[in-house]
N, C-alpha and C positions, 0 to 999 in steps of 0.2 A: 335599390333594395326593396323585396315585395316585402308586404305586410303577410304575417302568418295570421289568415282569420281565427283559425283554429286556437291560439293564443287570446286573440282578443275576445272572442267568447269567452272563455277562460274569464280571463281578466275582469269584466262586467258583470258575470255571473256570481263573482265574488265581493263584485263593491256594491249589487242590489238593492240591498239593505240601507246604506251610508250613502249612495249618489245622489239621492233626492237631497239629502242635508248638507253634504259639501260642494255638491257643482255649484258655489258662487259665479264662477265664472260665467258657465255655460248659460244658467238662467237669466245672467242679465245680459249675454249676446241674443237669447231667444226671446226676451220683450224687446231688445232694439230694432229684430230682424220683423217682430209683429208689426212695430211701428214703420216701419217700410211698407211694410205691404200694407198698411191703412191712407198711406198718401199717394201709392202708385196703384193699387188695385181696389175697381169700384164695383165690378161686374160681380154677377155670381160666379162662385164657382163648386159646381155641381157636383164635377168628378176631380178628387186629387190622392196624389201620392205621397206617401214620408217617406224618406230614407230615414231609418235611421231613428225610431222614435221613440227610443227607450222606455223609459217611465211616465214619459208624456206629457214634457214642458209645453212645446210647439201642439202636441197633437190637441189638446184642452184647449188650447186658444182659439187654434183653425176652427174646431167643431162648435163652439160662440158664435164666431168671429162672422164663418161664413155660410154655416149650417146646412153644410153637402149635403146632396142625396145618396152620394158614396164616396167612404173616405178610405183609402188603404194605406194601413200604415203599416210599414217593412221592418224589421229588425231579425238579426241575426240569431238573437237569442228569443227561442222559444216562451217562456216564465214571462216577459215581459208583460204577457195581456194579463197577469193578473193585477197590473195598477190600474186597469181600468174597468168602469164601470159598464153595464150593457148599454148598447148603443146600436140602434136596427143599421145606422148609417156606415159602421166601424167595419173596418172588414182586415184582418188579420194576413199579411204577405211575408211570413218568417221564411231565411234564407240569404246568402249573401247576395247583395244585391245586383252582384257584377254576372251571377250564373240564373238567376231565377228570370221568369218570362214576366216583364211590365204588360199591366194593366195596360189596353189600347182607349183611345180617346178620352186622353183625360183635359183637364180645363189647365192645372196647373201641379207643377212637381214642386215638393217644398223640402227643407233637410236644414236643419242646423246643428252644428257643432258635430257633424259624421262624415263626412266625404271624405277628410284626410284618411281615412283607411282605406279607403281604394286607392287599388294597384294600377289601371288603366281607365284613370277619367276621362281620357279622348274618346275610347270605346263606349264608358256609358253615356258621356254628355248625345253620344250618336245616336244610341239607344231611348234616351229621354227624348230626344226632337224626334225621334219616330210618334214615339208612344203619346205626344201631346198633338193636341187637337191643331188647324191651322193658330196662329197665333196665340198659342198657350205660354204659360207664363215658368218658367224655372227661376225659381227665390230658394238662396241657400245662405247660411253663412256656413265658412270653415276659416282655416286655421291658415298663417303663413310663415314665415322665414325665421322670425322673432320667436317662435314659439316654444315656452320651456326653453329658451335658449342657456339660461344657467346650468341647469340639467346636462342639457348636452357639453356645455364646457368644460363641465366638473368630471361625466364619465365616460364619454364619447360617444353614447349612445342614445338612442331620439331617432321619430318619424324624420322622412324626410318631404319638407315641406315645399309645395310648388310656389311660385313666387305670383304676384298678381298679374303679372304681365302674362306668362305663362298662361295663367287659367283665363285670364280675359281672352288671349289671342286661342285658344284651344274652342273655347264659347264662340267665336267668332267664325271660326273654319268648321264647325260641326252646323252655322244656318243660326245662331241666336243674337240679336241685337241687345247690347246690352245695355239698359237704360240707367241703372245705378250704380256706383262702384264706390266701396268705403272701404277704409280698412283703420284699425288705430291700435295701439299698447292697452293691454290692461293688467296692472302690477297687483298683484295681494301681495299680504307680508304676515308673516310668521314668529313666532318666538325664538325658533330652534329649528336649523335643520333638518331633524327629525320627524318634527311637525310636519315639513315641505314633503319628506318622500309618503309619511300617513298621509297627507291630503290627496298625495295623486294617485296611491293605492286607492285611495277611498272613491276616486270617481272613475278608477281605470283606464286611465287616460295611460300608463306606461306598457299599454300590451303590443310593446313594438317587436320588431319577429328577437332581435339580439338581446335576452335581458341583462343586465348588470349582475355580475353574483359579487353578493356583499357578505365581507365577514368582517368581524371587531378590529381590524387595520383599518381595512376599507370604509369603514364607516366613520373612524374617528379624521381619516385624512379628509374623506367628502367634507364632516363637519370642518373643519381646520380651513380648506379649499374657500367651504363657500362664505367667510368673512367678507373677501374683495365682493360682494353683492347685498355686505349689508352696510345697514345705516341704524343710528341714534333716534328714536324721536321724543317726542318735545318733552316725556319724564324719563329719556336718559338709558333710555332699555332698548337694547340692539335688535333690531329687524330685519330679516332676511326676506329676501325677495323673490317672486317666482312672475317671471310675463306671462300673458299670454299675450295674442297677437291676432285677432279675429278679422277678417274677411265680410264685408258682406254685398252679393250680386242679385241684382235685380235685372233680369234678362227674360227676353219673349222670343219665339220662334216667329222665323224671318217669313 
């Protein structure tokens, strides 16, 4: 099933405001994905690219971190530069990133928490080992099998996620050596139901092409439904649950 980008702009453009304060998830995939790349990459690196850089968890770390002489960060939705501040090294690549022309010779491609919306990663990861230098570095996390997996049980609907093996062996037939490979569970928990589906409005995360249409049935069975995924804790007040399932590769061109 392709992704409707045209939805997930949508989608984003309306949780703007709210993703900086509820993407728990994503922020702490994007300081474990920094921490990666502070143990595997020591070199400069001059030129790179974001997928994907919304608000600009990853992008504020990189431009610390490694203090490019040009940094291009990509995002679909246009508004996005206005979280960020002037920066002579920032350079601004709005558009999807499966159709827009990469930047040539760069040092390293970076992306976390955005690839699962592409529709043909074989094509770009082919794209990306063009567009990086001899041995440039591609560092991404995304998302896997596990993910919102309640969501999906409860309405049938959800991205469909490529499995590790998958995107390792896809990395591998496009020329990139993969030097890291992690992936784990990460649970939040909620009070209510309703809380779970506001939080992932809030970060936009359900802008899949099929959306769920809910009405006052629909909603009280979802709540009813998602009981078998909660739990008591320790003052006795029921908790619902929502995974994610993060990915994270550290790979260089062969």
């Amino acid at each position: 099933m392709s992704v409707d980008k045209s939805k997930v702009k949508q989608r984003f453009a309306r949780a703007k405001e709210s993703y900086a304060e509820q993407a728990i998830a994503q922020q702490e995939i994007c300081q474990h994905l920094m921490m990666l790349m502070q143990k595997y990459v020591f070199q400069p690196l001059d030129h790179i690219l974001e997928i994907g850089c919304g608000s600009g968890n990853l992008t504020r770390q990189m431009l610390l971190q490694y203090q490019p002489l040009q940094y291009f960060a990509n995002d679909i939705y246009a508004p996005v530069q206005q979280f960020f501040p002037p920066n002579d090294a920032l350079h601004f690549c709005i558009g999807d990133i499966e159709k827009i022309l990469l930047p040539a010779g760069l040092n390293a491609v970076v992306s976390s928490s955005a690839l699962q919306w592409v529709n043909d990663p074989n094509r770009l990861f082919a794209q990306i080992r063009q567009a990086l230098d001899p041995h440039g570095w591609f560092i991404f996390s995304s998302f896997s099998e596990k993910n919102l997996q309640e969501i999906k049980a409860l309405t049938g609907h959800g991205l469909t996620y490529l499995s590790v093996e998958d995107t390792t062996t896809m990395l591998t037939r496009q020329g990139f050596e993969v030097l890291h490979l992690e992936q784990h569970t990460m649970t939040l928990w909620f009070s209510h139901p309703l809380k779970v589906l506001k939080h992932l409005k809030a970060t936009g995360v359900t802008a899949s092409q099929n959306q769920f249409v809910w009405n006052k049935q629909k909603l009280q069975q979802f709540y009813d439904a998602y009981l078998q995924f909660s739990q008591l804790d320790a003052d006795h007040n029921r908790q619902y649950a929502l995974t994610y399932h993060p990915i994270y590769i550290i790979a260089r061109k062969k």
